[in-house]
DRENMITI-45858 format. One record per atom (N, C-alpha, C): chain; x, y, z; atom name. Coordinates in pm, whole numbers, plus 50000, padded with zeros to 5 digits. Atoms other than C-alpha are relative to their C-alpha. Example, Ala and Ser with C-alpha at 12.3 -4.5 7.8 and 13.67 -1.06 7.14 Angstrom:
<pts>
('A' (50089 49881 50000) 'N')
('A' (51230 49550 50780) 'CA')
('A' (50090 50120 50000) 'C')
('A' (49918 49881 49994) 'N')
('A' (51367 49894 50714) 'CA')
('A' (49923 50109 50073) 'C')
</pts>
This chain:
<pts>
('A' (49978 49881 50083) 'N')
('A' (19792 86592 85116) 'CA')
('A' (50005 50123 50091) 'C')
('A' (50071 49892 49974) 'N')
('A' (19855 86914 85236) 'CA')
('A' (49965 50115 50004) 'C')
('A' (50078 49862 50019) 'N')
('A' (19697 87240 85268) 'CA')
('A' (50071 50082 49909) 'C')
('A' (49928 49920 50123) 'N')
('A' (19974 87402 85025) 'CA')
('A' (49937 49912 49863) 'C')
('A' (50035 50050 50124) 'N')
('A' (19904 87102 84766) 'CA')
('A' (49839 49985 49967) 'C')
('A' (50104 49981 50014) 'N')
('A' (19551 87111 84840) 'CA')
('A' (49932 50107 49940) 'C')
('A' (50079 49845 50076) 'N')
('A' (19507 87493 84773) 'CA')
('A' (50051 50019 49837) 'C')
('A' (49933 50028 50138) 'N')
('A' (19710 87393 84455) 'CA')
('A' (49908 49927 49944) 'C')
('A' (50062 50084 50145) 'N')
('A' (19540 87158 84304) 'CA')
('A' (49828 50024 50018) 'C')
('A' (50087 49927 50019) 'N')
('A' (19212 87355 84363) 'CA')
('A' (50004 50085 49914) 'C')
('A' (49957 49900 50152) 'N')
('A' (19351 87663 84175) 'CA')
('A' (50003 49968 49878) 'C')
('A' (49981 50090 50139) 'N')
('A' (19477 87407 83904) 'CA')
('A' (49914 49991 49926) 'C')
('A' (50084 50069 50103) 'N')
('A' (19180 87294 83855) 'CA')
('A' (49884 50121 49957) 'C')
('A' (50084 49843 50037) 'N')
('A' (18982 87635 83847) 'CA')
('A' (50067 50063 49846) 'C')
('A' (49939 49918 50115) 'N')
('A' (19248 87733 83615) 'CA')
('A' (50028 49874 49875) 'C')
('A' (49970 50073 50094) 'N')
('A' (19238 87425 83418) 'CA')
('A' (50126 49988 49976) 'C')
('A' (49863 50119 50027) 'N')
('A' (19592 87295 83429) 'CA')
('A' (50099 49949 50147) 'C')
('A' (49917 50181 49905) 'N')
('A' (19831 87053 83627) 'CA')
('A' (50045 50099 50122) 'C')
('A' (49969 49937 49875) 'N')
('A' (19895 87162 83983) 'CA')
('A' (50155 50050 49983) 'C')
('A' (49873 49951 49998) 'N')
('A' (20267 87174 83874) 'CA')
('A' (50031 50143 49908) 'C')
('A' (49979 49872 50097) 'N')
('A' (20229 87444 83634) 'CA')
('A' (49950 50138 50059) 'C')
('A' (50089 49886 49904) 'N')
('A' (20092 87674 83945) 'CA')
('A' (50138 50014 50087) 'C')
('A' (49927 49904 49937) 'N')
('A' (20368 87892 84113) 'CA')
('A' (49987 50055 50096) 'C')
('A' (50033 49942 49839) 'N')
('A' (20365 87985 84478) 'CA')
('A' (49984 50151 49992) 'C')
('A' (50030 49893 50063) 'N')
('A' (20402 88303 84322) 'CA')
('A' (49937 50088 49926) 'C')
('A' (50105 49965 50100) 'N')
('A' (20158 88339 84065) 'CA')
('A' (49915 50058 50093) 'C')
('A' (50129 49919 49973) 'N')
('A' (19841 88559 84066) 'CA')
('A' (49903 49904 49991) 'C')
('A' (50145 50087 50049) 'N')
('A' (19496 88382 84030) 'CA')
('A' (49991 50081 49851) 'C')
('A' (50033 49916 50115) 'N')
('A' (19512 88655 83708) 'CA')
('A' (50123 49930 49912) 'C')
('A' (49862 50074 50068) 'N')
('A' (19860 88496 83626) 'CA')
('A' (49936 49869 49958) 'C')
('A' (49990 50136 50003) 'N')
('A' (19726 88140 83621) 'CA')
('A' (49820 49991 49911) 'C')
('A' (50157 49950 50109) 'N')
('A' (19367 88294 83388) 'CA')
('A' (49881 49999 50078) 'C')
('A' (50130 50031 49933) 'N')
('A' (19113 88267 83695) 'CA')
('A' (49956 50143 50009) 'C')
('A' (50075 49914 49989) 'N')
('A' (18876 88524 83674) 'CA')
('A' (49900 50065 50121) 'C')
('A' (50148 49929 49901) 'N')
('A' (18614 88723 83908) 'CA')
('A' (49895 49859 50061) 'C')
('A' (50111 50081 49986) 'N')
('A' (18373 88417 83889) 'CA')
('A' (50116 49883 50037) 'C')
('A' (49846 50170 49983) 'N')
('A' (18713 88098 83877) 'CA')
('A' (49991 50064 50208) 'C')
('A' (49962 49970 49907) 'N')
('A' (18782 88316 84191) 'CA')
('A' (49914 49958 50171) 'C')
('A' (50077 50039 49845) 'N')
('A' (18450 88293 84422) 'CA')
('A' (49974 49836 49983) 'C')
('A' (50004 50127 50014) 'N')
('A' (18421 87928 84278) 'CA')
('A' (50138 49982 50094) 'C')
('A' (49873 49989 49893) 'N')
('A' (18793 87909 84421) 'CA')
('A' (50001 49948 50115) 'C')
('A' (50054 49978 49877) 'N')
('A' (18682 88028 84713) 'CA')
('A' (49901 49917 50092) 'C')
('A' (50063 50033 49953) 'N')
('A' (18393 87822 84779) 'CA')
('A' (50035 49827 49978) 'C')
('A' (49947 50113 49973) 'N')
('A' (18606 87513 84703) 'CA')
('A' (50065 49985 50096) 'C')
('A' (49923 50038 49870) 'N')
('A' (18847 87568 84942) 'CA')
('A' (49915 49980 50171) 'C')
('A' (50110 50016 49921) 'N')
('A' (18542 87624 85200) 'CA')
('A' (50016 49856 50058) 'C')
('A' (50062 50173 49999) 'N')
('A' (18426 87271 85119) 'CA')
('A' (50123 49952 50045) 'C')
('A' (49883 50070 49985) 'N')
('A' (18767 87113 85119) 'CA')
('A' (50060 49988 50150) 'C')
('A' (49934 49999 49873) 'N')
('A' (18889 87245 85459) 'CA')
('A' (49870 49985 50066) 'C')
('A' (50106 49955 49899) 'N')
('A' (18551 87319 85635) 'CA')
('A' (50025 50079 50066) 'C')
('A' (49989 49867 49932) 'N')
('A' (18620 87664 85681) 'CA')
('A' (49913 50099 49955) 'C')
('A' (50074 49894 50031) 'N')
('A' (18435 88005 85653) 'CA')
('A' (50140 50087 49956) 'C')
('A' (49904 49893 50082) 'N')
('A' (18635 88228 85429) 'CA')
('A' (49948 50152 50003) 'C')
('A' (50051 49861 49961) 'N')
('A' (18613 88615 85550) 'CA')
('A' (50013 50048 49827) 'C')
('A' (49985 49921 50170) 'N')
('A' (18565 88716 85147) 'CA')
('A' (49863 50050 49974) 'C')
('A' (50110 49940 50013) 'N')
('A' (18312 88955 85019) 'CA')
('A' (50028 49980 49839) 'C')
('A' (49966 49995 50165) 'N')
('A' (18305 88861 84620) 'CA')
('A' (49986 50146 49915) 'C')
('A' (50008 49863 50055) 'N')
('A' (18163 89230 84596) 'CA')
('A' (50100 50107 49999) 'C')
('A' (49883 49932 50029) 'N')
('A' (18462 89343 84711) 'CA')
('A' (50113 49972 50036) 'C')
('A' (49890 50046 49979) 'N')
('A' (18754 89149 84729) 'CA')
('A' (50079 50043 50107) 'C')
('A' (49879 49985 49916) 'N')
('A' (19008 89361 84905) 'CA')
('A' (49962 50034 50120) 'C')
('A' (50049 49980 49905) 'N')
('A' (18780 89431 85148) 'CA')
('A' (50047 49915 50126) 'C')
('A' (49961 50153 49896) 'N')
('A' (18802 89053 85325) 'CA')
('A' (50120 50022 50068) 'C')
('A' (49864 50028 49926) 'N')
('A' (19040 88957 85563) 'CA')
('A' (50084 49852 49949) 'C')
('A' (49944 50174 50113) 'N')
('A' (19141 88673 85283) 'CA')
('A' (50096 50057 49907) 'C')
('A' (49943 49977 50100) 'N')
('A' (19449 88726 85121) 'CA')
('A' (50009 49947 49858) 'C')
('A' (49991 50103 50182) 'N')
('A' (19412 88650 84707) 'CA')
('A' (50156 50114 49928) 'C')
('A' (49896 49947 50124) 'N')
('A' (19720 88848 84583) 'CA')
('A' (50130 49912 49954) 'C')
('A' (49914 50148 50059) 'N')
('A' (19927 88510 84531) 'CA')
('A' (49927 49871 50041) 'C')
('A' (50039 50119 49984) 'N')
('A' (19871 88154 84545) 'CA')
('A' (50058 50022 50163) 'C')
('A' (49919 50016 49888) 'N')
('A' (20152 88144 84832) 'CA')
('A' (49888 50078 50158) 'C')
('A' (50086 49946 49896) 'N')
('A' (19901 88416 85052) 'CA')
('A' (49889 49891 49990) 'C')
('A' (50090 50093 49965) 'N')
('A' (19625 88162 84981) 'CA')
('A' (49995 49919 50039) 'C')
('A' (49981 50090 49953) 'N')
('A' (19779 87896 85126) 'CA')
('A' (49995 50086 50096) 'C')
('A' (49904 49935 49888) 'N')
('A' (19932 88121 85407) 'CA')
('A' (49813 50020 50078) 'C')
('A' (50128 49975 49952) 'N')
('A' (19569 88263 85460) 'CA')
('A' (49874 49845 50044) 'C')
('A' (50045 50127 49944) 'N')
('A' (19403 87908 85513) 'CA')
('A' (50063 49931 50100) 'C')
('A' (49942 50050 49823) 'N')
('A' (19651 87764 85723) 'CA')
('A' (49979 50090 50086) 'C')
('A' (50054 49954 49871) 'N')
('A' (19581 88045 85967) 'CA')
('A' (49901 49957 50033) 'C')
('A' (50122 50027 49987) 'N')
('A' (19220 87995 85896) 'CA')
('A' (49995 49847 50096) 'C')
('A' (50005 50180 49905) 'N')
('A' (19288 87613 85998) 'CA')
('A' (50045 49991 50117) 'C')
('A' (49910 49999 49868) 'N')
('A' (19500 87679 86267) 'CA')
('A' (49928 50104 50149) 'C')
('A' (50111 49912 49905) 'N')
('A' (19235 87918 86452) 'CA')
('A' (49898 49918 50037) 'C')
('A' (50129 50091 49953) 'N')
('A' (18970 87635 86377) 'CA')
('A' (50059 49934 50083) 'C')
('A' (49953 50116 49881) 'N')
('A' (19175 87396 86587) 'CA')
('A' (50054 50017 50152) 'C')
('A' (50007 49959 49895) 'N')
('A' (19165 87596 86881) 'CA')
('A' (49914 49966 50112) 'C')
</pts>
């Protein structure tokens, strides 16, 4: 599986429906995940990759974690992964 369909069918399931009904495009607000869906989200993808995610839940835009599409959340993990494998 990877890291695009992975950060997919995380979202999916935060947002309660089928990885195909999630849009590289969509928002996490587009797809109904909330404030709380979001640091859950967040602390799935953690687990999943075994990464540290630069996100502050207090203040989102703060992080160096892009959430303003699905597509940046992939984009933003594969860097993340691609730094760990240095």
């Amino acid at each position: 599986m990877s890291i695009k369909e992975q950060v997919i069918a995380i979202i999916a399931e935060q947002a309660m429906l089928e990885p195909g009904d999630i849009a590289m495009d969509n928002t996490l607000e587009d797809v109904g995940i909330d404030s709380l869906g979001l640091v859950e989200s967040i602390f799935a993808i953690e687990e999943s990759f075994d990464i540290t995610v630069p996100f502050n839940a207090n203040d989102p835009a703060a992080g160096d974690f892009d959430i303003s599409s699905v597509a940046a959340i992939v984009a933003a993990v594969e860097k993340l992964k691609a730094e760990q494998a240095k």
